[in-house]
N, C-alpha and C positions, 0 to 999 in steps of 0.2 A: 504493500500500500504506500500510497504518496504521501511521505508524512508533513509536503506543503500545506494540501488539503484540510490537514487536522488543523497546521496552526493557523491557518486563514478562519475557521470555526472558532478557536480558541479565541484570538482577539476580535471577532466580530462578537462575541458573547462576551469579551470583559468593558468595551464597548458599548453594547447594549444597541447593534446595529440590528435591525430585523433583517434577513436575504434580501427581502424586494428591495428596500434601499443601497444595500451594497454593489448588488450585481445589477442594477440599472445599468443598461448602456454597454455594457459587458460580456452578460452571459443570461442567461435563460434561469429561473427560480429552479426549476425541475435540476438543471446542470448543474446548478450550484450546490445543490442539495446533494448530490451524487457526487460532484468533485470533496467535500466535506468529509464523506464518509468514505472518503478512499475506492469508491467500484468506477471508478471514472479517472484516468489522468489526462488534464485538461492540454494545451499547449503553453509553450512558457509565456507566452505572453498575456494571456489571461489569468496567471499567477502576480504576473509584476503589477499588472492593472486591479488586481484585488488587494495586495498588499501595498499601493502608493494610495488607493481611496481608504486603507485603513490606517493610513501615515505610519506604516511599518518600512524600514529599509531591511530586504532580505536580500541576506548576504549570498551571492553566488559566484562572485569571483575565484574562478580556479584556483591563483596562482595562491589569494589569502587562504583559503581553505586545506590547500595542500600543506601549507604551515603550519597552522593550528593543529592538523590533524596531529602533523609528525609531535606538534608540542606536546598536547593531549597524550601521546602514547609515552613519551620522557617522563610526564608526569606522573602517569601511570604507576608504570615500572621504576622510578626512584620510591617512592610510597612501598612498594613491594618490597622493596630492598632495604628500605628504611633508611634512604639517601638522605640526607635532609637539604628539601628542597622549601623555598617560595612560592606560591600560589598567588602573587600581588598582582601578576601581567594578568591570568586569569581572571580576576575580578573584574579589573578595571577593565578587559572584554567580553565577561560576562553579557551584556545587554546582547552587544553584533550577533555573540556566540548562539545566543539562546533565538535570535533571528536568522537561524541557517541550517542546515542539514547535521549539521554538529551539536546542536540543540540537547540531546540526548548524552551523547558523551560529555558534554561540558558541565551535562548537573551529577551525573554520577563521580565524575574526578572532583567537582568541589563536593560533593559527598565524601568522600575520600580525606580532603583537606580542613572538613570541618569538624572534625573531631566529634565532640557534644553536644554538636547543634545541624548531626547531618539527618534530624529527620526533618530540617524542612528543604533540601536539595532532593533529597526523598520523595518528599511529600507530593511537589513537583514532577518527577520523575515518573511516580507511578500511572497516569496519567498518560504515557506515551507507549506504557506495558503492548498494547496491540503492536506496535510501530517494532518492536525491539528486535533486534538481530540476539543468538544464543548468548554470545558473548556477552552483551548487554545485560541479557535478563540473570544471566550466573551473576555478575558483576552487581545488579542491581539485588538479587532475592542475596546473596551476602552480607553487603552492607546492612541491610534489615536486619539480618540476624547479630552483626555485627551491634550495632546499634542498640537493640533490646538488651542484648548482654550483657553491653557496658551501663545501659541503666538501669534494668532488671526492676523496674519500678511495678507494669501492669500487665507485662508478659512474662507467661511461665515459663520455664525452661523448655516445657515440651510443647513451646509455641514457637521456640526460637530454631526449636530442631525440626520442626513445619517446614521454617524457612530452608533452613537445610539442605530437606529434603527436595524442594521445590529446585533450589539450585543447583541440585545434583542434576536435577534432567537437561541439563543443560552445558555441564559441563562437570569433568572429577578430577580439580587438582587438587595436588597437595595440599593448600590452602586450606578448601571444602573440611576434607577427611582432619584437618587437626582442628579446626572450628567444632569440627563434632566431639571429638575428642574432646577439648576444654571441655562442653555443657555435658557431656559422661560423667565426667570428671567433678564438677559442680552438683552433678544430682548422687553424687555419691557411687554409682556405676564404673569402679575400677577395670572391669572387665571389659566392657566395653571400650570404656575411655582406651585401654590400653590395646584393642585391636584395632581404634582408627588412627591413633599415634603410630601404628607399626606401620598400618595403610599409606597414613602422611610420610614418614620419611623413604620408605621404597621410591614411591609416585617421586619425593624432592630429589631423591638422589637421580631418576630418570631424567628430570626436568631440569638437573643441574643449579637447585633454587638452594642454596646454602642457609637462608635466613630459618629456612622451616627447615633444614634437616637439625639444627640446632635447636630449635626450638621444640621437634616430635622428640628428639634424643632428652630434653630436660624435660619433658611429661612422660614419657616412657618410663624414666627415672624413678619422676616422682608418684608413678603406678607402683612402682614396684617397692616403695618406700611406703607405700599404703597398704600395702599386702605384706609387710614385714620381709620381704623377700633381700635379705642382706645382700651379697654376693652377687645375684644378678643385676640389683639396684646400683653397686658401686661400678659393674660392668659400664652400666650404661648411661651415669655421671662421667664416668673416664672419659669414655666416648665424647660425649659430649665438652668437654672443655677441650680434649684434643681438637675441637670443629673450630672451639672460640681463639682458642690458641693459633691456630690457622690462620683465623682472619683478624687474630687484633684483637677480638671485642673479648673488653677488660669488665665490660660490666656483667656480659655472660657467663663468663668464668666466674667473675665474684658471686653471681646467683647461682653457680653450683657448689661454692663452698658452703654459701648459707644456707641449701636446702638441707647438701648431710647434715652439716651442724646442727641445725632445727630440727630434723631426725634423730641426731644422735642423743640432743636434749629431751626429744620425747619420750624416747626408747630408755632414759634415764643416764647412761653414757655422759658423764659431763667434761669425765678427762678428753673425750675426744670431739666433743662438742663446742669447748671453747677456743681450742688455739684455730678451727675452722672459721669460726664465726668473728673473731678478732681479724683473721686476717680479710674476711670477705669486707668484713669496716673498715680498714683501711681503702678499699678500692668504691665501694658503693656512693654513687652519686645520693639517691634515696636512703638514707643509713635508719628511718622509724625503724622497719622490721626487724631490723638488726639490732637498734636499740632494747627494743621492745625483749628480744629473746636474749640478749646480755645481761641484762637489767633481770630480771625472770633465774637466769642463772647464777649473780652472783649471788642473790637471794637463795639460792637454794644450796648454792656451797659455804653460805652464813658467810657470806664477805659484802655485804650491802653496801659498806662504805665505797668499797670499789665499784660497785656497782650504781650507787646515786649518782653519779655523772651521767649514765645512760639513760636513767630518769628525767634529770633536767634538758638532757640533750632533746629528748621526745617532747617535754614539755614546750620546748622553745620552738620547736616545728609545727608546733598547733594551729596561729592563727593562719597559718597559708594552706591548711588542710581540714574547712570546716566542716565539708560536707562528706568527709567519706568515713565516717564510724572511726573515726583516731580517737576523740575523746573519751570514748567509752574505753578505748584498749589504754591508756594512760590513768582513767582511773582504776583500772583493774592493778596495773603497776604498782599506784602510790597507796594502795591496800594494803598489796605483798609486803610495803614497806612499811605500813602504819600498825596502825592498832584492830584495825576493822574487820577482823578476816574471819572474825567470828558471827560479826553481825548482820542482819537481811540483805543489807543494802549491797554485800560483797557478791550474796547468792547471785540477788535480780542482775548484777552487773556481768556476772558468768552466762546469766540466761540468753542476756543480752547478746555476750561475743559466742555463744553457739546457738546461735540463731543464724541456720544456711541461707534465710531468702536476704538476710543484710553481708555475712561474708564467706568466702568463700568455705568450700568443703572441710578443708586439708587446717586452716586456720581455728574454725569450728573443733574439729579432734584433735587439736594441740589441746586448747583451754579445755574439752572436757572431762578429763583427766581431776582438773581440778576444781570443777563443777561437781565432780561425785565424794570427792573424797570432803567437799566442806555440806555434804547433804549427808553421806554418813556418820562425819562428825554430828550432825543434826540428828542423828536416829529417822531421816523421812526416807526410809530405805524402799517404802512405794516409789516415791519419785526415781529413786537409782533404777530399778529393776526397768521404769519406763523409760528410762533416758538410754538403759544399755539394750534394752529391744530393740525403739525408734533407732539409735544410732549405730544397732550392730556394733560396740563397743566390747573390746576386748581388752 
């Protein structure tokens, strides 16, 4: 279908032109009606002529489009790679963009660049779903998913894996399979999580996408880290850092120091939990988690002095991180350290950080460890038995 047709309907309705008035002098009401709905493609010159009476300039000069296009795909694929690229030219062409055959890929790459506000390049976008080439609709039913996931607000997880699946018929990279993987992984579904991580880095290593074979190799991992599976877990942390090592990325590496460490603290291991996690703090850009699980620890090797630094360090990162549940994990800290850890308010706070629909799985069964043990200090050893059903706790 001619996706002119659509947008000549689009702005005649944002408008508020009726047909007869537009296509006066033009084209036939009947024609018009049919070129709109795509079973007609008119001649280009009754295109131009409907979009200068709708004071649209629609861009069809080869030579700009051939540029755009190629920008469009740079852009793309720097975002895939995690280039860090500007998106400033795209705005500021934004309007032309969105008046030309490129219309479509122009809102799904500022989708891409808008991080927590791409459902409204989205919102946009879905709208031309009829029009969409494979590519487009995998690229577009993604980001959706994408998007839910990052705000998890009114979509389920098995809303997100809808999307998914929708974009699977359309296309199965790498990508796809470790997207699924995450929301596995998120719904507590280790088994799974851990066959679409194996799916993703096969597919990356085929497709030569290095970003996700590092990134299936650190959920792989951390499946297996979930399943107490020692030995094959440090397998496939090795692996993985040998990928980051490869390419530099120092912050990779430092996120597989801190997942063993975080493991090995859970696991109760702390001789081999902290020289991990100290060293992943020296390199982490974001050092909360890291605080978070220092702080936690020296507390539990009765060395708190040492460890109130990592308290106030968390403390001081607060106001630039209001909205993502940090508070709650800083007062749970300043508990461990106070007097409170006997009193309701420690409980509701534990409730709070293992609560899967606010954070993730794996952060959830760190804290519940000590969720149970200040409930059977309580003698409410009902609630244990329910908390180690619902969360399969071992």
């Amino acid at each position: 279908m001619d996706l002119r047709g659509f947008l000549v309907r689009c702005h005649r309705l944002q408008r508020n032109y009726s047909q007869e008035g537009l296509c006066r002098g033009i084209c036939a009401v009947s024609y018009l009606s049919k070129l709109e709905q795509g079973k007609v493609q008119a001649a280009d010159e009754i295109y131009q002529a409907l979009f200068h009476r709708l004071g649209i300039v629609f861009q069809e000069n080869e030579e700009w489009l051939a540029v755009w296009k190629e920008k469009l795909q740079e852009l793309a694929s720097a975002w895939f790679y995690g280039e860090q690229r500007e998106a400033f030219e795209l705005e500021k062409q934004m309007e032309n963009l969105l008046n030309s055959p490129l219309c479509v890929d122009a809102l799904l790459i500022k989708a891409l660049y808008t991080k927590e506000h791409a459902d409204k390049p989205l919102a946009s976008a879905s709208v031309f779903l009829p029009y969409m080439q494979d590519a487009q609709r995998f690229l577009y039913h993604f980001l959706c998913a994408g998007q839910a996931l990052q705000s998890r607000e009114e979509q389920t997880l098995s809303a997100i894996l809808a999307q998914l699946q929708e974009a699977q018929k359309y296309g199965g990279w790498s990508i796809l399979y470790q997207m699924k993987g995450d929301v596995y992984a998120l719904m507590g579904d280790y088994s799974q999580a851990l066959h679409h991580h194996l799916k993703a880095y096969d597919l990356a290593c085929e497709e030569g996408f290095l970003p996700c074979m590092i990134d299936a190799s650190m959920h792989i991992a951390n499946c297996y880290s979930a399943m107490h599976a020692e030995g094959v877990m440090l397998m496939y942390y090795e692996r993985c850092e040998h990928l980051c090592r490869s390419s530099k990325n120092k912050q990779m590496q430092a996120h597989v120091w801190y997942n063993i460490g975080s493991t090995y603290q859970q696991w109760g291991d702390f001789q081999k939990a902290l020289p991990l996690l100290l060293k992943a703090y020296q390199i982490l850009d974001d050092t909360f988690l890291c605080c978070h699980k220092l702080a936690l620890l020296y507390e539990q090797l009765n060395q708190k002095k040492e460890g109130l630094r990592y308290v106030q360090e968390m403390e001081r990162q607060l106001d630039s991180h209001e909205a993502d549940g940090r508070r709650e994990i800083v007062q749970f800290v300043r508990y461990r350290y106070g007097t409170a850890v006997d009193a309701e308010v420690y409980i509701d706070c534990l409730y709070t950080l293992c609560d899967t629909s606010r954070y993730f799985h794996g952060f959830c069964q760190f804290h519940l460890s000590y969720l149970i043990a200040a409930l059977k200090k309580k003698r409410r050893y009902k609630e244990v038995m329910k908390l180690m059903e619902e969360t399969k706790f071992s």
